[in-house]
C-alpha positions in Angstrom: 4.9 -32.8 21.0 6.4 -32.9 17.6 2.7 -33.9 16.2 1.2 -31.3 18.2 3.3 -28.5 16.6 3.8 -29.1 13.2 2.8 -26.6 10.4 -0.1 -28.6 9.3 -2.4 -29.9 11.8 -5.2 -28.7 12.3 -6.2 -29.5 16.1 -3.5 -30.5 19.1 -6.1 -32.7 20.5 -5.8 -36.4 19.2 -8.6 -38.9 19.1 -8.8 -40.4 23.1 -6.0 -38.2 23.8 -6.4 -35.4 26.5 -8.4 -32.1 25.7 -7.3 -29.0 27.8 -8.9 -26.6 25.7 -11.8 -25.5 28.5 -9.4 -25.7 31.6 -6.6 -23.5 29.4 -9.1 -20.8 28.2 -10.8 -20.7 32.2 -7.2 -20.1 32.8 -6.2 -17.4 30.8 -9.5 -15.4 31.3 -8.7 -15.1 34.9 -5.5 -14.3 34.6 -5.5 -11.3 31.9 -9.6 -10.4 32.4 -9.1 -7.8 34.5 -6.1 -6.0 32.6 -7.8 -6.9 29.6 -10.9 -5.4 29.6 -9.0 -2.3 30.9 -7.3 -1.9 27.6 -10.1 -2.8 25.5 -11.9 0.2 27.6 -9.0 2.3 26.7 -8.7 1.1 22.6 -12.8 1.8 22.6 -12.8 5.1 24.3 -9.6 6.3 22.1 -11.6 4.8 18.7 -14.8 6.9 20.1 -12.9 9.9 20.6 -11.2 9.7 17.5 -14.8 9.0 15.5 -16.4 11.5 16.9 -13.6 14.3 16.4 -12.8 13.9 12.6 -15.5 11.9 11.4 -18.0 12.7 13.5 -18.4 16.0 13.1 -18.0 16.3 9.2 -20.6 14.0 9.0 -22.9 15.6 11.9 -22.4 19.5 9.7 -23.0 17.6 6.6 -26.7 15.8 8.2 -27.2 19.5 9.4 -26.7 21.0 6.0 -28.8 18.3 4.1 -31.9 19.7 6.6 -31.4 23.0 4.7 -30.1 22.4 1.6 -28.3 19.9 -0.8 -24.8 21.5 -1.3 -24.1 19.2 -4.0 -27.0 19.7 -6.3 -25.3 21.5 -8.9 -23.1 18.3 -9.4 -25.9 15.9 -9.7 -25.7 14.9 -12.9 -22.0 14.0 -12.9 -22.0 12.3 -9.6 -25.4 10.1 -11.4 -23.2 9.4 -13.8 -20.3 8.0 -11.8 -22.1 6.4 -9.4 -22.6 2.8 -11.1 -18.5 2.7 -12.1 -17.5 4.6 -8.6 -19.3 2.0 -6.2 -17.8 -1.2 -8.3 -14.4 0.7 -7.9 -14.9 1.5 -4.3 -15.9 -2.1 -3.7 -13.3 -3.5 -5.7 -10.6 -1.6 -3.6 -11.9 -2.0 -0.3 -11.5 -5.9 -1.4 -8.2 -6.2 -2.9 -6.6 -4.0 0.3 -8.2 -6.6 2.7 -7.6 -9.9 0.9 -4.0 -8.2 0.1 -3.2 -7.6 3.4 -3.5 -11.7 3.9 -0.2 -11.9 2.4 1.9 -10.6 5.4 -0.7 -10.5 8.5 -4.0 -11.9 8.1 -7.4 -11.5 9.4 -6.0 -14.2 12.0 -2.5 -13.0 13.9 -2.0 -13.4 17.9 0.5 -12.2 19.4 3.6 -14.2 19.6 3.6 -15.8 23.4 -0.1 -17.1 22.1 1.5 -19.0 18.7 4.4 -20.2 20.4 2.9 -21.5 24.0 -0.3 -21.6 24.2 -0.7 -23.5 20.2 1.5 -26.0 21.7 -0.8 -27.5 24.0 -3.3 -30.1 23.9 -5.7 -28.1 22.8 -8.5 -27.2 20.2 -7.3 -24.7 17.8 -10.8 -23.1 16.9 -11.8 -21.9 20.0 -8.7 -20.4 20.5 -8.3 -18.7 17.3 -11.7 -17.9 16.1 -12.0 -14.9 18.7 -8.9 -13.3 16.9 -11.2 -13.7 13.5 -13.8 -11.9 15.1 -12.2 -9.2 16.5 -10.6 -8.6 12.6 -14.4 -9.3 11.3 -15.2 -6.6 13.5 -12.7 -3.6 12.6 -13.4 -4.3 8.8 -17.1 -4.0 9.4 -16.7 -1.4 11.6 -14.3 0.6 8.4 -16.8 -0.5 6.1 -19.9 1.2 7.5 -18.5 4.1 8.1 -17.2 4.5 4.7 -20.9 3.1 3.7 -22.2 5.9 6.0 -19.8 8.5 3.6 -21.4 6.9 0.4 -24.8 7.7 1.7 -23.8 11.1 2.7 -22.5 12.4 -0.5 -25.2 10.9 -2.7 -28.0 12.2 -0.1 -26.3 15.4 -0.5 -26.4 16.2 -4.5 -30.3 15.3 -3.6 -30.5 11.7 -5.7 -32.4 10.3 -2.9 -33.6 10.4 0.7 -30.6 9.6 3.8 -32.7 7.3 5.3 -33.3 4.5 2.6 -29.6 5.5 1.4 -27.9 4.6 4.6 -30.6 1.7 4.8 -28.9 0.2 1.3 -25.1 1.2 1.9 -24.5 -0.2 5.7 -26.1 -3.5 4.5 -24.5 -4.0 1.3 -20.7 -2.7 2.8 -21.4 -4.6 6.2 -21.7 -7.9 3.6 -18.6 -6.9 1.7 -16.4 -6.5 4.7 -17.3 -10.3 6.2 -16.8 -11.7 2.4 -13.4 -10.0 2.6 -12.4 -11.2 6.0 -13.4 -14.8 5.3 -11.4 -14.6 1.5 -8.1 -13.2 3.7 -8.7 -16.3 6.0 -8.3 -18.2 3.4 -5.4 -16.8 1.7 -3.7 -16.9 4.8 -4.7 -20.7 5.0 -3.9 -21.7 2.1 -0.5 -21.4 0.2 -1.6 -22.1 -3.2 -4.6 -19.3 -2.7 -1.7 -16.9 -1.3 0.5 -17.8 -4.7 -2.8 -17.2 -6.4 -3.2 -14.1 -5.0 0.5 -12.6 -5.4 0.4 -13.8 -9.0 -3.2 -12.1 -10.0 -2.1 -8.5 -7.5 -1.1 -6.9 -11.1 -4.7 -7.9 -12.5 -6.2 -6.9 -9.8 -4.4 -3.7 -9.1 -4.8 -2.7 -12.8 -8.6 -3.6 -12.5 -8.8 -0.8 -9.6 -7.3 1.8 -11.6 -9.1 1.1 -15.0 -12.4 1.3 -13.1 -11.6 4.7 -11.2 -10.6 5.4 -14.7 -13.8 4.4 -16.2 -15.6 6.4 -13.1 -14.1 9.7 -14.0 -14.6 9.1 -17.9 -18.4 8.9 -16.9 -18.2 11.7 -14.6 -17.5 14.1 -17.6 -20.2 12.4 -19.5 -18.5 9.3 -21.5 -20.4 6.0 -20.0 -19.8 2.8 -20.9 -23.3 1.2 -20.3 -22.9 -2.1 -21.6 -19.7 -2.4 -19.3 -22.0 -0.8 -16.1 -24.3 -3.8 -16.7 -21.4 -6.3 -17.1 -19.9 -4.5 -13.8 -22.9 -4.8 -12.0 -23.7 -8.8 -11.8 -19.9 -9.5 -12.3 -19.8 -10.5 -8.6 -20.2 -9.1 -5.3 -18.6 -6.4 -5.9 -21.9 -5.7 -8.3 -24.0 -7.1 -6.2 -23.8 -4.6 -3.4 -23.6 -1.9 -5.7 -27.5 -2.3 -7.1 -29.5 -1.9 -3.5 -27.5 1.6 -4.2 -28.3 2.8 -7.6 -32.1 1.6 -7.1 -32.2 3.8 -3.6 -30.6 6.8 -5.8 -33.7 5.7 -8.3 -31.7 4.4 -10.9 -33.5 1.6 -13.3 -32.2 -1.1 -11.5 -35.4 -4.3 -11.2 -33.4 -6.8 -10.5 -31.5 -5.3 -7.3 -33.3 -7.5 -5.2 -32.2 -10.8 -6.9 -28.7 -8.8 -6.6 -29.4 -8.3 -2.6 -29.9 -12.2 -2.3 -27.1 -13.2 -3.6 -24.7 -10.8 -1.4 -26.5 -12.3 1.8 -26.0 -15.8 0.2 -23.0 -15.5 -0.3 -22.0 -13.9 2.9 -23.5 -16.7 5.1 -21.9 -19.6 2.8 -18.5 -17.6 3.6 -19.1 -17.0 7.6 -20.5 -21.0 7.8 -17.5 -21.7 6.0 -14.7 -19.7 8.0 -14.5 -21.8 11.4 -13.3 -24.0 9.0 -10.5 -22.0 7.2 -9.8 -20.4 11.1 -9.1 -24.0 12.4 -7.1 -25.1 10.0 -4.6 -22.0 9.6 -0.8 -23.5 9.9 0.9 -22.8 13.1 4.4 -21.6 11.0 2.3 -18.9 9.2 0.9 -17.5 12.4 4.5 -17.5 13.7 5.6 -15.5 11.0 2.6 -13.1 11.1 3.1 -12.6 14.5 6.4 -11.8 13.9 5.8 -9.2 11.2 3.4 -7.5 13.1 5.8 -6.7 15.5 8.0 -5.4 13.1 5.6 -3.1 11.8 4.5 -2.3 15.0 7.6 -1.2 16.4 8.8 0.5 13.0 6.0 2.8 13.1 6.7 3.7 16.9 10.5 4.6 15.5 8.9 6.5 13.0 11.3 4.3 10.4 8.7 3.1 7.1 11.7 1.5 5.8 11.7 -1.0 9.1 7.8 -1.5 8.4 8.2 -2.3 4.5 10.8 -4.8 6.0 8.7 -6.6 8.1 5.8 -7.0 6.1 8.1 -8.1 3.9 9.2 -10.6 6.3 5.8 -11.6 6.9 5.5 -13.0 2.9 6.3 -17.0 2.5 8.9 -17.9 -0.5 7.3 -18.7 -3.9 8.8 -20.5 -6.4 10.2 -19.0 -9.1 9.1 -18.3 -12.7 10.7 -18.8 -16.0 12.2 -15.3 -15.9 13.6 -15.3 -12.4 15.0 -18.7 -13.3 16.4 -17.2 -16.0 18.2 -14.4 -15.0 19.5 -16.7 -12.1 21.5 -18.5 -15.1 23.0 -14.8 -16.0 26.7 -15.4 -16.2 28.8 -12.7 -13.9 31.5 -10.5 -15.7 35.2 -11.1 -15.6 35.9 -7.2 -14.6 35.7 -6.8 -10.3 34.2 -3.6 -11.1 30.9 -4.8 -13.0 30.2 -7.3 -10.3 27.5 -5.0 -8.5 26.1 -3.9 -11.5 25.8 -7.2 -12.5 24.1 -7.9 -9.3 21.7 -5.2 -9.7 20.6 -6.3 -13.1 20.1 -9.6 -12.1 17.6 -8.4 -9.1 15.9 -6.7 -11.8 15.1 -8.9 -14.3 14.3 -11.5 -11.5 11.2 -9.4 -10.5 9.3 -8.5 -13.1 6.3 -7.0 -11.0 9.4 -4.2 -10.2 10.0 -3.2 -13.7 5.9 -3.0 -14.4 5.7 -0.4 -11.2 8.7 1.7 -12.6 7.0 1.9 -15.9 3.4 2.4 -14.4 5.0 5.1 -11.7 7.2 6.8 -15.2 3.6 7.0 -16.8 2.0 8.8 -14.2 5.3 11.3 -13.6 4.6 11.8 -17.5 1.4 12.7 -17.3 1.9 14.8 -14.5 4.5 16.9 -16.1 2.7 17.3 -18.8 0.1 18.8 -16.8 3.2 21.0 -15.2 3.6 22.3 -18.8 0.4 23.2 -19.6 -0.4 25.5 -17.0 1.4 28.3 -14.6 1.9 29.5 -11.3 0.7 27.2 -8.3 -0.9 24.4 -10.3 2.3 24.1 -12.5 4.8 23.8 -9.1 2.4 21.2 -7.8 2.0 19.5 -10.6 6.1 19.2 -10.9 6.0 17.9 -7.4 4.0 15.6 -8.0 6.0 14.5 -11.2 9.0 14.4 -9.6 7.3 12.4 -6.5 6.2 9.6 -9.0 10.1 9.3 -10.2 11.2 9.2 -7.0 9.0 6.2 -6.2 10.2 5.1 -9.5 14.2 5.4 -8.5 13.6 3.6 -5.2 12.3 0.7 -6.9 15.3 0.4 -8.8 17.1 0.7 -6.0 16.1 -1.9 -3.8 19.5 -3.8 -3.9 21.4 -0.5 -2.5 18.5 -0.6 0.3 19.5 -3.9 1.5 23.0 -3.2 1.4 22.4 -0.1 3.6 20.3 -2.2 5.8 22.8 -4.6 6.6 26.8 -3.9 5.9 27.5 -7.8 6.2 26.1 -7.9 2.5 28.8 -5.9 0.9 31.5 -8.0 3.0 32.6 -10.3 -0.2 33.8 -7.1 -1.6 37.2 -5.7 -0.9 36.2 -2.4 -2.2 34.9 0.1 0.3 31.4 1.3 0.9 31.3 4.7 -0.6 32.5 3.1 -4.5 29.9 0.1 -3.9 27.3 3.0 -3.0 28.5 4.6 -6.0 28.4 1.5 -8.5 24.6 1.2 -7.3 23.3 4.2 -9.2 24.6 3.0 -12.9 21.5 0.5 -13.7 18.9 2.3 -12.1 20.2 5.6 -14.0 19.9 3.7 -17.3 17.3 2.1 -16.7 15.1 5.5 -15.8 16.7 7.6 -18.7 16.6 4.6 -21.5 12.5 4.0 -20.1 12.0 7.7 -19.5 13.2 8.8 -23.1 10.8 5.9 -24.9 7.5 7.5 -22.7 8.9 10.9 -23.9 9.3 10.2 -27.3 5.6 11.1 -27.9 5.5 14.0 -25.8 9.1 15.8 -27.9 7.4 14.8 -31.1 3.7 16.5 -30.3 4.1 19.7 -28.5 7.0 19.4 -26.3 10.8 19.1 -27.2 12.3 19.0 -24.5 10.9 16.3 -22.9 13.8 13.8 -23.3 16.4 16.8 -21.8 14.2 16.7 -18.5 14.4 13.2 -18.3 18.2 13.6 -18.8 17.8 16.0 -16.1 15.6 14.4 -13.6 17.2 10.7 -13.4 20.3 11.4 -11.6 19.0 13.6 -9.3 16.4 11.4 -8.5 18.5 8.2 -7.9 20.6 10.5 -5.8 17.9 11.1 -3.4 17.1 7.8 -3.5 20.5 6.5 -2.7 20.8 9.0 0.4 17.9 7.3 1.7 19.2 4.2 1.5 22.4 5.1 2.8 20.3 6.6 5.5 21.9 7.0 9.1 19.6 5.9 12.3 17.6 8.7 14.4 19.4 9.1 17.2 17.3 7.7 20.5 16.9 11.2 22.2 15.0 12.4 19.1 12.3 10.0 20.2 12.2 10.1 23.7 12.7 14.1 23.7 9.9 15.3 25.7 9.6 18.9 26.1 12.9 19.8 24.9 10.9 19.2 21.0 8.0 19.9 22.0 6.6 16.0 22.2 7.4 15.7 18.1 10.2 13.3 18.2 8.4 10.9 16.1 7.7 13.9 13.7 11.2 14.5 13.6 12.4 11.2 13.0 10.5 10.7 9.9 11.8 14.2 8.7 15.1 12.4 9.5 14.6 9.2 7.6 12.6 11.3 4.4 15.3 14.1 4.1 16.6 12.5 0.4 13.5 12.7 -1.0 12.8 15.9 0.1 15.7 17.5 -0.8 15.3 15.9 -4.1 12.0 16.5 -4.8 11.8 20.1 -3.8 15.2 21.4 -5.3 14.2 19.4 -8.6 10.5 20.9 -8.4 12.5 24.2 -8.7 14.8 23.6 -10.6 12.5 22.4 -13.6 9.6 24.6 -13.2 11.0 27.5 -11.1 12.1 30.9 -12.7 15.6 30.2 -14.0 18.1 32.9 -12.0 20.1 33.9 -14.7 18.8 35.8 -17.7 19.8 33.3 -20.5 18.3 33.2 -24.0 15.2 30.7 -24.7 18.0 28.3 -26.4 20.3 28.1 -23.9 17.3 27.8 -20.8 17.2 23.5 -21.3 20.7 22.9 -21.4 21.4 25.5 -18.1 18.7 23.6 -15.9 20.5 20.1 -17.2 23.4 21.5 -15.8 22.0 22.4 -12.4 20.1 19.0 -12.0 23.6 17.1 -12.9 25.4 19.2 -10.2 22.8 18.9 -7.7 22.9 15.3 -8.3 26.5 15.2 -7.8 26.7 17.4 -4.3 24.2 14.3 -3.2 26.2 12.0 -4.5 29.0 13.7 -2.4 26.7 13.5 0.8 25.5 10.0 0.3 29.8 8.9 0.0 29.7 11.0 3.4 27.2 8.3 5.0 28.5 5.3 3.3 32.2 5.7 4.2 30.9 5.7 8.1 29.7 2.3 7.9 31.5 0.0 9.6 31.8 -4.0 7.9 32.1 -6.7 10.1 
């Protein structure tokens, strides 16, 4: 039995040994056929529904209005423009999110009685888990045509080609992409080394994304990188699929079809090969799949995102570590009692460096977003502080990751005599230096071109935003009757438990949105304006601060 569950085998059935795998499947078809199909009929009737009210109709009005007219024709040139860059990008995404996803679920994740009973039998593992492949194969299609369908639609409709030939050479081309990407997360969730692979290149890859929506909009606006299109474009699938496009939107594409054979190639070297990768998936990663999806599963049901980051974090194997984390393992701690969580916090900085990236990448983007707050008024200017301010408070809760898992469990502040509310407290000093000493270097540019007081907003914005951060982590759970409250809410207890969970962020957020770009109340000279919001931020900051020692100080250490 020991042999038959291990991690690594690839079959339960030894040579001359006993093979159950027909008699077990007979068995468990007539025992859940009837209340399976029954659900499946449900699922398919909700999908339908579902399809046919939000994505149905837009696309049935839009098929009505191409009979009449093109409604995009006065955007033809931009969208001809984009279209070589904005296919390679929208391939490229729809990629990296389903090979990604291999990292915590998988293409391949029964539920847990199935890994941990019926796995442990003499029986053939391919049989039994290539149907769970399928069904995955089947939603990603499924995505991917319709989004295909969308591509068509929105070309078709700024009149660069017939609907017809333009569904004819998207639902191929995405149907192709979707398998290639089913089989690659197959194999990442086979294969340990392709999973390191894969968490090591998720900054490339991520960074590739974003320069190539970049590169889309830059050709939008009529700056095209042709030599890099060309590149793009028989660079790899991802190309591939985009040429059957361009040459149905009559672009100068002549080699498209050479382009076309290689996708299908491709595509049937990848499904011959994934029975294989499906067999041979390790019995202790579906476990822990199985597991996570649960997790997420039931965190979304509570409403609680934290719970689902959680478990998909649970659902990620160990990886050695690199020469920084080993480094800052070696960090020695300080003699003073009072540094120790500090010293903690740094530590769990340095040792992931993919964390300090995303708070310098998130800082950008908050930049360039209140920059965009500065240079215009009304509306646009409060929605372009909000959406500053959101970016530093993803930012914040990056750096705060350790406080998080001390508000998850109380047992990890138990070494420390001190109580909750002062180790709550000590959490905010690294990630408030670490946003203002980052924040002042990105603004540097900014105070010395056209706007001064860029480093006084960052002063500002830093502890008000690790504030709301901090509240969230120190977060108290949603009562049960919020999520069972039937008619006494109105059926939105799930509504109101995320409300629950997000209120640091959005008192954050919205009183910092205000307080930075909002008419100041008092009438103060254009001198003294800066230093007046400071001071509001800081004592905002602080009355959190005095709200999140409120929730701390009720936890209870075992």
């Amino acid at each position: 039995m020991n042999a038959m569950t291990s991690g690594t085998s690839t079959t339960n059935v030894r040579p001359g040994g006993v093979d159950r795998t027909a008699e077990t499947r007979a068995w468990l078809q007539d025992r859940r056929g009837a209340g399976r199909a029954r659900r499946f009929g449900y699922v398919a009737y909700v999908v339908l529904v579902l399809l046919l009210g939000w994505y149905g109709l837009f696309a049935i009005g839009l098929l009505q209005e191409l009979g009449h007219r093109r409604p995009l024709t006065e955007h033809a040139g931009a969208i001809a423009r984009m279209l070589p860059s904005g296919l390679v990008c929208l391939a490229l995404a729809g990629l990296f999110l389903t090979v990604r996803d291999a990292l915590w679920r998988g293409p391949v994740t029964p539920p847990r009685p199935d890994v941990d009973w019926l796995l442990a039998l003499p029986v053939r593992r391919r049989p039994v888990l290539l149907p769970w492949f399928i069904l995955s194969a089947g939603v990603w299609t499924l995505a991917a045509l319709l989004i295909g369908f969308a591509a068509a639609l929105f070309v078709a409709s700024a009149d660069l080609g017939d609907i017809g030939l333009l569904s004819l050479a998207c639902l191929g081309p995405a149907a192709c992409l979707a398998l290639l990407a089913v089989v690659a997360a197959a194999v990442v969730e086979r294969s340990r080394r392709a999973a390191d692979c894969l968490h090591r290149a998720t900054p490339v890859l991520l960074l590739a994304v974003l320069l190539s929506a970049v590169q889309s909009g830059l050709a939008a606006q009529g700056h095209r990188a042709r030599p890099l299109e060309a590149v793009e474009l028989w660079s790899g699938p991802w190309g591939w699929a985009a040429q059957p496009v361009l040459a149905a939107a009559g672009r100068d594409v002549p080699l498209w079809p050479a382009a076309l054979v290689l996708l299908l190639a491709a595509t049937a070297a990848a499904l011959a090969y994934a029975g294989k990768a499906v067999a041979e998936l390790p019995t202790t990663v579906l476990r822990s799949r199985a597991r996570a999806s649960g997790g997420v599963l039931a965190g979304i049901l509570a409403g609680d995102l934290r719970s689902v980051r959680l478990a998909m974090t649970g659902g990620l194997e160990a990886r050695s570590r690199g020469r920084v984390e080993r480094w800052a393992a070696r960090l020695a701690p300080p003699r003073s009692p009072r540094l120790l969580v500090a010293w903690r916090d740094t530590v769990a900085l340095l040792m992931a460096p993919r964390r300090s990236g995303l708070v310098l990448l998130l800082l950008a983007l908050a930049g360039v977003a209140a920059v965009t707050s500065a240079g215009t008024r009304g509306g646009t200017a409060h929605l372009a502080a909000a959406v500053a301010a959101l970016f530093g408070y993803f930012a914040a809760s990056a750096l705060l990751e350790p406080a998080r898992l001390d508000g998850d469990d109380v047992r990890r502040t138990a070494w420390s005599p001190r109580p909750c509310e002062r180790i709550a407290l000590a959490h905010t000093v690294v990630p408030i230096l670490a946003l203002v000493v980052a924040g002042c270097l990105l603004a540097v540019p900014l105070a010395l071109a056209d706007l001064p007081s860029a480093p006084l907003v960052v002063l500002a914005a830093a502890p008000v935003l690790v504030a709301a951060g901090l509240l969230s982590a120190y977060r108290s759970p949603v009562p049960a009757w919020v999520l069972y409250s039937g008619p006494l809410l109105a059926d939105i207890g799930p509504i109101v438990a995320m409300l629950w969970y997000a209120v640091g962020p959005l008192v954050g957020i919205s009183a910092l949105t205000l307080l930075l770009s909002g008419p100041f109340p008092a009438n103060l000279p254009p001198a003294a304006d800066p230093w007046a919001r400071l001071a509001a931020c800081w004592l905002l900051a602080a009355l959190m601060l005095r709200w999140t020692v409120g929730r701390a100080r009720k936890r209870v250490r075992p």
